[in-house]
Each structure stands twice: as C-alpha cells, then as structure tokens.
DSSP file (Angstrom, degrees, kcal/mol; ACC not computed):
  #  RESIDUE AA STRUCTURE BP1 BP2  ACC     N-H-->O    O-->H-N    N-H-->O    O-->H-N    TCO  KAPPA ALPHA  PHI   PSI    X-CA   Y-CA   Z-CA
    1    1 A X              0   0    0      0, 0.0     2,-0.3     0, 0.0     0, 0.0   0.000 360.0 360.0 360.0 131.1  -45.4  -20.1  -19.6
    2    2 A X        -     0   0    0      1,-0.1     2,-0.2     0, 0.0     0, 0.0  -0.537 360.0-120.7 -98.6 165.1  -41.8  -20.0  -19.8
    3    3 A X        -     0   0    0     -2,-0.3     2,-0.5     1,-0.1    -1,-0.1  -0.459  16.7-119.9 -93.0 162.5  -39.7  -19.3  -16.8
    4    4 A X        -     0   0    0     -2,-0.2    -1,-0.1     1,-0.0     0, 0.0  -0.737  23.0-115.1 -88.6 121.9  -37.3  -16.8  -15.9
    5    5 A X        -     0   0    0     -2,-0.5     2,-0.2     1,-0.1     3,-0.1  -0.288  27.6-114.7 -39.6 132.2  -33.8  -17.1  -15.0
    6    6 A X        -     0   0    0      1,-0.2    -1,-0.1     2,-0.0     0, 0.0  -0.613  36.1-108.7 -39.3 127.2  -32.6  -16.2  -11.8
    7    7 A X        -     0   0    0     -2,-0.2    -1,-0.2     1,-0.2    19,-0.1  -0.155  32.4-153.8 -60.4 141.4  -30.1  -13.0  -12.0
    8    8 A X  S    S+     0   0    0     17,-0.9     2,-0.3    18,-0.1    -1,-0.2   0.590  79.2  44.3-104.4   1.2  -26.4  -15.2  -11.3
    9    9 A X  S    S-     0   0    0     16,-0.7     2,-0.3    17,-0.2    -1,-0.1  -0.949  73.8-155.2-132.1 148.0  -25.0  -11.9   -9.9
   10   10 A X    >>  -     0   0    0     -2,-0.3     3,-3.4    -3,-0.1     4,-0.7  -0.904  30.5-114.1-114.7 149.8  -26.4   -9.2   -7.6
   11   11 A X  G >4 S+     0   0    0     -2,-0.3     3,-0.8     1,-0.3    50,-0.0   0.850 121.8  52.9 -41.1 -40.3  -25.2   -5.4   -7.6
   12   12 A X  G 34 S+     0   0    0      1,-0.2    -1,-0.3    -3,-0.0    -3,-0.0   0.557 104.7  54.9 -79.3  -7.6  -23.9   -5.9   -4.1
   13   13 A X  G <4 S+     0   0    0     -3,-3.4     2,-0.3     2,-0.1    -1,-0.2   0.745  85.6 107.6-103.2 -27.2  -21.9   -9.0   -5.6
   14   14 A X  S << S-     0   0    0     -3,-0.8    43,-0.1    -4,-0.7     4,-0.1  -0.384  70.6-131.7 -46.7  89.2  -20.5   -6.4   -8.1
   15   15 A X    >   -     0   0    0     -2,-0.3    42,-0.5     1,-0.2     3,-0.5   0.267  43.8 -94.3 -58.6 171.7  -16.0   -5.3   -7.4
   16   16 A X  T 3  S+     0   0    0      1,-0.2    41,-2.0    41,-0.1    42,-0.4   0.938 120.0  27.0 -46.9 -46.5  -15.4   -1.7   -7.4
   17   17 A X  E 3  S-A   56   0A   0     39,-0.3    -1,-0.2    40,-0.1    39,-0.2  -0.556  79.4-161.3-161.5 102.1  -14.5   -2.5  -11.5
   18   18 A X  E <   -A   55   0A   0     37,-1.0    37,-3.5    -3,-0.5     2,-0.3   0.146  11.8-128.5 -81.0 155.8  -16.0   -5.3  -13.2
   19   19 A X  E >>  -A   54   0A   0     35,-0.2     3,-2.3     1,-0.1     4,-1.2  -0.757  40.0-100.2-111.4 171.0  -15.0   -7.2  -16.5
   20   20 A X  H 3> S+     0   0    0     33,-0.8     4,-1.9     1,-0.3     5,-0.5   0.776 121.1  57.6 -65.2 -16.2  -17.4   -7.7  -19.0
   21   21 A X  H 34 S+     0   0    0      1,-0.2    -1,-0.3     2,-0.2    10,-0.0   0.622 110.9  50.6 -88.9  -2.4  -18.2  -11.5  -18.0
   22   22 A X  H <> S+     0   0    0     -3,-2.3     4,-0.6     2,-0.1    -1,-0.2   0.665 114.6  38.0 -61.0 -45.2  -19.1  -10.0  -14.7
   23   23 A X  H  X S+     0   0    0     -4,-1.2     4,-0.8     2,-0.2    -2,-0.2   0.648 108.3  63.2-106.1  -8.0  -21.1   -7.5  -16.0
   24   24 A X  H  X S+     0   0    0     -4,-1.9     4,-1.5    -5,-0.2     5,-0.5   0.659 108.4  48.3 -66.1 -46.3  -22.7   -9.9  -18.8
   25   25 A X  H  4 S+     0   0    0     -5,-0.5   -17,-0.9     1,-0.2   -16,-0.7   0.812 106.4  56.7 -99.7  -6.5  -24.0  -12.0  -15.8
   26   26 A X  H  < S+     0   0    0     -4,-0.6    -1,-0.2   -18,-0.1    -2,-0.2   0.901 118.2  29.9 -60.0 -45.0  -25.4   -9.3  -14.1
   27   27 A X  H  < S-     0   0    0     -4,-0.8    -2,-0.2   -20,-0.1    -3,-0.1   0.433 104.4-125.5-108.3  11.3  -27.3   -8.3  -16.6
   28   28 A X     <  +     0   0    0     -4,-1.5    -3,-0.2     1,-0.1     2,-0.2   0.845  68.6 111.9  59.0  41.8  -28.0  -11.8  -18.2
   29   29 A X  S    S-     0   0    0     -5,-0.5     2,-0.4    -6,-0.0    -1,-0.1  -0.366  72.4 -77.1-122.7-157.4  -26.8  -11.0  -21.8
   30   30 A X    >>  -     0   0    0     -2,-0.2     3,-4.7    -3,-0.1     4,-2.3  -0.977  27.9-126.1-119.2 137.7  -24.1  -12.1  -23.7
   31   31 A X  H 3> S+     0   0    0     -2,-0.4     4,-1.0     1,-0.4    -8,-0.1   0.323 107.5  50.5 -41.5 -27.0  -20.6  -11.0  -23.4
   32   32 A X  H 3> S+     0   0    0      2,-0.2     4,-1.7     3,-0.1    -1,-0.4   0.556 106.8  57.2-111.5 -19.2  -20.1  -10.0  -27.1
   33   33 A X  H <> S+     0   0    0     -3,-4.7     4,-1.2     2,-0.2    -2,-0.3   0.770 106.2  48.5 -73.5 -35.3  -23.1   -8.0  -26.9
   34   34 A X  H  X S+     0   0    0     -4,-2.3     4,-1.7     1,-0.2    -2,-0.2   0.879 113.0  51.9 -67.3 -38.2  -21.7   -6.0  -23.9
   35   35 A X  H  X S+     0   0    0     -4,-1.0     4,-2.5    -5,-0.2     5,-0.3   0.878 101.7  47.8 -76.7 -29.3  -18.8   -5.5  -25.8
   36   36 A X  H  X S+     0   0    0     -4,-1.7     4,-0.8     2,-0.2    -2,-0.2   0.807 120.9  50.8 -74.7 -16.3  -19.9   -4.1  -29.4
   37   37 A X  H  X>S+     0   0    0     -4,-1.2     5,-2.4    -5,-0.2     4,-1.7   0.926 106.7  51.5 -76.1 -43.1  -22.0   -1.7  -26.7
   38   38 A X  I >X>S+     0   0    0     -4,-1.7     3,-3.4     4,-0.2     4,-0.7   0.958 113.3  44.6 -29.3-103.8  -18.9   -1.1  -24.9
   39   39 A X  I 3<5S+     0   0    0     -4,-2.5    -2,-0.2     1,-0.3    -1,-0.1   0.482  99.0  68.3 -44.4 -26.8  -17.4   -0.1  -28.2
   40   40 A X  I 3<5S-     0   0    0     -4,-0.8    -1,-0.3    -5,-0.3    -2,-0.2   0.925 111.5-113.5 -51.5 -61.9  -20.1    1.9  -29.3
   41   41 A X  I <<5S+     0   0    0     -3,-3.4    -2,-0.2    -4,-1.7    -3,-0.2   0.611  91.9 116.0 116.0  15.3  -19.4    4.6  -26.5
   42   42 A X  I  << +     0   0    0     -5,-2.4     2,-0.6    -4,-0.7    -4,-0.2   0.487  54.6  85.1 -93.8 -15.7  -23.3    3.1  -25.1
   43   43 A X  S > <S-     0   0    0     -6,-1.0     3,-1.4    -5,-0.6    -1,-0.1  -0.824  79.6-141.2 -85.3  86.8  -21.7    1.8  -21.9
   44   44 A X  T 3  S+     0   0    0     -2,-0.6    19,-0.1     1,-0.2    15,-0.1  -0.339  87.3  14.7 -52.4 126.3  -21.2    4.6  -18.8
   45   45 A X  T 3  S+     0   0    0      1,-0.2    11,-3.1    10,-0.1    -1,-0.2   0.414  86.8 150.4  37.8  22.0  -17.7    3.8  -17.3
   46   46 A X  E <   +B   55   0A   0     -3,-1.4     2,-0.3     9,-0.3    -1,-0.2  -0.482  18.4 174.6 -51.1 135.0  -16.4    1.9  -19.6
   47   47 A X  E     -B   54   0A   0      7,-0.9     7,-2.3    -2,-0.2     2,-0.5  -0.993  28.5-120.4-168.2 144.0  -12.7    1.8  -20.2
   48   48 A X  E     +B   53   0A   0     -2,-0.3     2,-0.5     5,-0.2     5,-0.3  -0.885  24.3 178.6 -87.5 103.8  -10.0   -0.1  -22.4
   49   49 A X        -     0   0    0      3,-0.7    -2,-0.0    -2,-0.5     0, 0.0  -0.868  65.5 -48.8 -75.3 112.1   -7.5   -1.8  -20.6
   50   50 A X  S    S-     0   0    0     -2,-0.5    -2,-0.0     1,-0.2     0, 0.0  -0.363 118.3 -29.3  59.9-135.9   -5.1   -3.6  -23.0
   51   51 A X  S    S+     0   0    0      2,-0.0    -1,-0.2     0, 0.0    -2,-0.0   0.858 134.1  76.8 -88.1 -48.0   -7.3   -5.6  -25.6
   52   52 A X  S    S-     0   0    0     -4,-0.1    -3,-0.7     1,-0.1     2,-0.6   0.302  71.6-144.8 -60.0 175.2   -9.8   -5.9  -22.9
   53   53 A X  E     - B   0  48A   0     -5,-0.3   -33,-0.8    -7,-0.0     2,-0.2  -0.941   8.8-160.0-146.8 150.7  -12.0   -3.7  -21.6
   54   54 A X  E     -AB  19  47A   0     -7,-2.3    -7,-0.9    -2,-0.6     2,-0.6  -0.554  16.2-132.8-111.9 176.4  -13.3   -3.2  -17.8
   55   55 A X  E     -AB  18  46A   0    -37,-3.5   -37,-1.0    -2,-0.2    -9,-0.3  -0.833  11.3-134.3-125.8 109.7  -16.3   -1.6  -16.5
   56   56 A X  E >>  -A   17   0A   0    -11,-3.1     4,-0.7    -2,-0.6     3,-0.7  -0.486  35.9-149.3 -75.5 117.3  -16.3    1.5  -13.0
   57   57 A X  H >> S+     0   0    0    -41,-2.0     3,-2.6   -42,-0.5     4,-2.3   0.991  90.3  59.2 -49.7 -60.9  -19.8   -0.5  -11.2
   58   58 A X  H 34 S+     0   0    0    -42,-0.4     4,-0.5     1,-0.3    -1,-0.2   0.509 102.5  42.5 -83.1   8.9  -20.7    2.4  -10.0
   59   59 A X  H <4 S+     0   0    0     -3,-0.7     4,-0.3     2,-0.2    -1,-0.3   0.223 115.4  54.2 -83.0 -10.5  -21.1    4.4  -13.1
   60   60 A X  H <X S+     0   0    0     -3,-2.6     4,-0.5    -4,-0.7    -2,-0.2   0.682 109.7  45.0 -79.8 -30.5  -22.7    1.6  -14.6
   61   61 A X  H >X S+     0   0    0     -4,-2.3     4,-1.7     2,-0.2     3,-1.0   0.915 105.4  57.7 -70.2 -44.8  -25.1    1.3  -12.0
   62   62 A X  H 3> S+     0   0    0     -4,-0.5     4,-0.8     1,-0.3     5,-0.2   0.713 111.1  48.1 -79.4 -32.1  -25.9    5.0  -11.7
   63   63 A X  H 34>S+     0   0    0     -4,-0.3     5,-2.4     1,-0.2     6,-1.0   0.798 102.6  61.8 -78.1 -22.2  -27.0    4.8  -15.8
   64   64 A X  H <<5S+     0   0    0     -3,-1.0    -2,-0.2    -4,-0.5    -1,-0.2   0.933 110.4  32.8 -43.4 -67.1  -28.8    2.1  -15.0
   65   65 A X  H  <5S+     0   0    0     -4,-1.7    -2,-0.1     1,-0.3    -3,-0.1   0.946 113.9  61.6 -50.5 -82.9  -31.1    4.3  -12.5
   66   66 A X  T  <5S-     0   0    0     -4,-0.8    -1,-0.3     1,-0.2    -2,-0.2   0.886 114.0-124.8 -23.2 -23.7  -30.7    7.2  -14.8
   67   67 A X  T   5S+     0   0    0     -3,-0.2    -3,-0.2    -5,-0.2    -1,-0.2   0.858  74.5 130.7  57.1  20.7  -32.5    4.8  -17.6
   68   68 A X      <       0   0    0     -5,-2.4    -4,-0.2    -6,-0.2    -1,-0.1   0.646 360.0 360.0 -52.0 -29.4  -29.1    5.5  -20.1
   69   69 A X              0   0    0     -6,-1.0    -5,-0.1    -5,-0.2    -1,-0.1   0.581 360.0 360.0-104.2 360.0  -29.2    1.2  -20.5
C-alpha cells in the first residue's frame, strides 16, 4: 500500500497572502499546475503582481470549504 505524504504546510501556517510555492505545498501539487489554474480565472483570490502572481488565504480557503477547488 503506498503511503501518503504528510501535508508540509498547514492553513494556520498560511500569511495573510501567499505565493504560489506556498500555496503549491499546502495543497501538495505542483507549482505550474497552480499557476495555469491561476491563469484560468479557477483560483478564488488570486491576483497578478508583476510577472508573478500571489494568492488572498482567506479567499482561497473559503472556496476550498465552498467545494469551488
């Protein structure tokens, strides 16, 4: 049986407004996947900073709940 990762971030670990490698190891995915979803307009409080792009936690979280992810 294979085993399961341990999450490397918790919600509570989360700032106020996260970058995507933050919010890629919350959710244990990869970072380019977060973004073309980001870029999609599939990411709740998402926002472009520069070329980068950052994420509001607690709109992310709230879609989460909501079952939006």
């Amino acid at each position: 049986m294979p085993t399961t990762r341990p999450a490397t971030m918790r919600a509570d670990d989360l700032p106020a407004v996260a970058t995507v490698a933050e919010i890629a190891a919350f959710t244990r995915c990869d970072p380019r996947t977060l973004r073309n979803e980001i870029a999609a307009g599939n990411i709740p409080g998402a926002f472009r900073v520069g070329r980068s792009f950052r994420v509001v936690t607690s709109q992310y979280l709230a879609g989460i709940e909501r079952g939006r992810l």
